[in-house]
N, C-alpha and C positions, 0 to 999 in steps of 0.2 A: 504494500500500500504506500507504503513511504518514497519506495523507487519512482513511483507513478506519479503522485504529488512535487519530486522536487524535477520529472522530465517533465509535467506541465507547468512548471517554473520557468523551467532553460527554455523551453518552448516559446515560453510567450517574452522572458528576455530578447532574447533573439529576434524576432517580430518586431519588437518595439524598437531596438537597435535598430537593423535593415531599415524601419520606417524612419528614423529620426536622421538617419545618414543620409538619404533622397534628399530632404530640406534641408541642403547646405542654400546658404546665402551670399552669393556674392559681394566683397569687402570692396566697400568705395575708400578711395584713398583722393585726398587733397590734391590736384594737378599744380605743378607750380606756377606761380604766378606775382607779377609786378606790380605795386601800386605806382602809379604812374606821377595821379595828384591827389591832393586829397584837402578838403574846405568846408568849413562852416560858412551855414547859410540861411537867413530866414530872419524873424524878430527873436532878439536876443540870442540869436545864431544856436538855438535849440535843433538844429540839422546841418544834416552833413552829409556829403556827397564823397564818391570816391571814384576814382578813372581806373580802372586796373587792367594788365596785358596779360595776356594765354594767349599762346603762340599754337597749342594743338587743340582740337577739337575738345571739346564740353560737354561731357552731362549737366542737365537740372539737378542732381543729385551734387554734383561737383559745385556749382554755383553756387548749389544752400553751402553748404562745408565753406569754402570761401566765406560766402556772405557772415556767415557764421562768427568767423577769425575775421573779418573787420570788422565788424559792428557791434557786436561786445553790449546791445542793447542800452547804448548810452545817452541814442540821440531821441527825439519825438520822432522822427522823419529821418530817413538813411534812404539813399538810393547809390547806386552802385553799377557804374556803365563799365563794360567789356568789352574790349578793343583786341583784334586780331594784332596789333603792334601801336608805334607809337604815331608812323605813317597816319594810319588811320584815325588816330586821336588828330592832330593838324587837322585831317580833309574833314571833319565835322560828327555826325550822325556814330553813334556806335554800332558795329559790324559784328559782333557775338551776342550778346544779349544786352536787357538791364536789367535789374532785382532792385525793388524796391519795397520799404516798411513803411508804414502809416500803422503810426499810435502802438497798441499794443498785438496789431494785427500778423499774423503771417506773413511772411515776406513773398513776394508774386514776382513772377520771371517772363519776360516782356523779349519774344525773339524778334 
C-alpha cells in the first residue's frame, strides 16, 4: 500500500514538474541606451522630459525598463522621446517611439 501511495507521489511530482518547465518566461533585459538631453519643464518645472538614443531595434517591454531607470516617478509629467541616433534628434520629430506619464497614470508608448 505504501509503495502505491508514494509512486502516486512521484507520479504526480513529475506532472507538475514537466508542466511548470513548459512556462518558462522569457527575460527582458534593459537595451543600452543614451540620454541625449534631459529638462524641466512646465509651472514650477514639476516635469521633465528626456531625448534618449537606441541604436537597435525596441521592444515596448524594453521602453517601460528604460522608462523605468529615468523617471524614478519624481516628476507630475515625464515624457520620454527615442531617437534612432543623435542625426535624428537635429532633423526634428522622434523616429522610435515616445512614453509618456501623466499624474499617477501608467506610462503609454506612442510609435
Amino acid at each position: 500500500m505504501k509503495k502505491h501511495i508514494y509512486a502516486v507521489f512521484i507520479t504526480i511530482f513529475v506532472i507538475l514538474c514537466m508542466v511548470g518547465c513548459g512556462k518558462t518566461k522569457e527575460v527582458v533585459s534593459v537595451p543600452e541606451y543614451e540620454i541625449e538631453t534631459e529638462e524641466d519643464y512646465g509651472i514650477a518645472l514639476k516635469n521633465h522630459s528626456w531625448r534618449v538614443i537606441i541604436e537597435d531595434e525596441v521592444s515596448d517591454e524594453q521602453l517601460l525598463l528604460i522608462f523605468d531607470e529615468v523617471d524614478k516617478n519624481k516628476y507630475e509629467e515625464t515624457t520620454m522621446w527615442v531617437y534612432s541616433s543623435s542625426e535624428a534628434i537635429k532633423a526634428g520629430a522622434y523616429d522610435v517611439a515616445m512614453v509618456e506619464r501623466v499624474g499617477k497614470e501608467p506610462p503609454t508608448i506612442t510609435r
